[in-house]
PLY file of the C-alpha trace (Angstrom):
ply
format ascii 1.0
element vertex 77
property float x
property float y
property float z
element edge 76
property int vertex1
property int vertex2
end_header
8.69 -2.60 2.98
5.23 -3.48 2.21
3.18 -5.98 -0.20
0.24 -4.59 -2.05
-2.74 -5.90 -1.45
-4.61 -5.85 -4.28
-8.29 -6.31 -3.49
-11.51 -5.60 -5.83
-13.11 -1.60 -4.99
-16.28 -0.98 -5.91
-18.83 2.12 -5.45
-20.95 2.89 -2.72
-23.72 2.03 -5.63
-21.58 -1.42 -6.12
-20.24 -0.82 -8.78
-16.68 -2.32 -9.69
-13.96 -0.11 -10.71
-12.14 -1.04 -13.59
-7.85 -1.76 -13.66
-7.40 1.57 -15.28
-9.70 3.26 -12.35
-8.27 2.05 -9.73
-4.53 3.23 -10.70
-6.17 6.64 -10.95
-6.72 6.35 -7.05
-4.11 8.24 -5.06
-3.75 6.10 -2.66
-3.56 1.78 -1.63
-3.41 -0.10 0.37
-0.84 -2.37 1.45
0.25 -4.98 4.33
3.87 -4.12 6.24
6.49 -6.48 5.82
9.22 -5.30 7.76
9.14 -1.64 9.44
12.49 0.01 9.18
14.81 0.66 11.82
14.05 4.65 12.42
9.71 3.45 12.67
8.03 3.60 15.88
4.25 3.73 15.14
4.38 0.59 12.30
4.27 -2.81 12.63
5.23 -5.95 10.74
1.67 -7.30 9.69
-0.21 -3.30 10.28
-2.47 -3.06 7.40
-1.72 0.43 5.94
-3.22 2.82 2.96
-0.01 5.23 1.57
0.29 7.61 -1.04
1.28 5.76 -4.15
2.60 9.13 -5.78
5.39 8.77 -3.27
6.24 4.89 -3.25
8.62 2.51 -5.42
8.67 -1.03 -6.29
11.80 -3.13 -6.10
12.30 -6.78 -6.77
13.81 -9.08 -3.65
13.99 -12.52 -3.55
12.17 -12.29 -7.40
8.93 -10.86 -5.26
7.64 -6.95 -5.84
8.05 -5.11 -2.73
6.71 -1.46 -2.15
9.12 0.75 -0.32
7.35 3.63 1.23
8.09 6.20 3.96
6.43 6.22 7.36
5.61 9.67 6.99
3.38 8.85 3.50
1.31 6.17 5.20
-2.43 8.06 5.98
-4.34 5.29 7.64
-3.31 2.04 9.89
-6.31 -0.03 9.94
0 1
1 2
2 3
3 4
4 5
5 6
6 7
7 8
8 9
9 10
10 11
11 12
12 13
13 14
14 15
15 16
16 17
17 18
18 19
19 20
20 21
21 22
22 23
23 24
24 25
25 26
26 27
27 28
28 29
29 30
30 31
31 32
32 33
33 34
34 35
35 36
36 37
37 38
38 39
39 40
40 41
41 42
42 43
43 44
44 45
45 46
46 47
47 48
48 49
49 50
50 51
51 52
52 53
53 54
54 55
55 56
56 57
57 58
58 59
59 60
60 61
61 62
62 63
63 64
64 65
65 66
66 67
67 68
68 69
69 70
70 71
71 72
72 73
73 74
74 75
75 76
């Protein structure tokens, strides 16, 4: 499970994209709130970018949470 972090992304130029750009963008970035059981290579608290094609949102504890796989996470920062 991870939480989106949902931080402003602007152009080398700086420009700032708009709402509508930015959910054109394959992929996001996101901090991990609990790795599951199977995950060796993730932390709780890793700061990771995933594919967003391949994730889902469900509501726990009335909070969005994005549910990815390990194998569609493409950077650990």
């Amino acid at each position: 499970m991870i939480r989106d972090i949902d931080e402003p992304v602007t152009t080398e130029f700086g420009l700032m994209l708009s709402g509508k750009d930015r959910e054109s963008m394959r992929y996001a970035k996101g901090k991990v709130l609990t790795p599951g059981t199977e995950v060796k290579n993730i932390a709780t608290g890793d700061v990771v970018y995933y594919d967003k094609r391949q994730a889902f949102t469900m509501i726990i504890n009335e909070d969005p949470v994005t549910i990815i796989q390990e194998r569609d996470i493409v950077v650990v920062e």
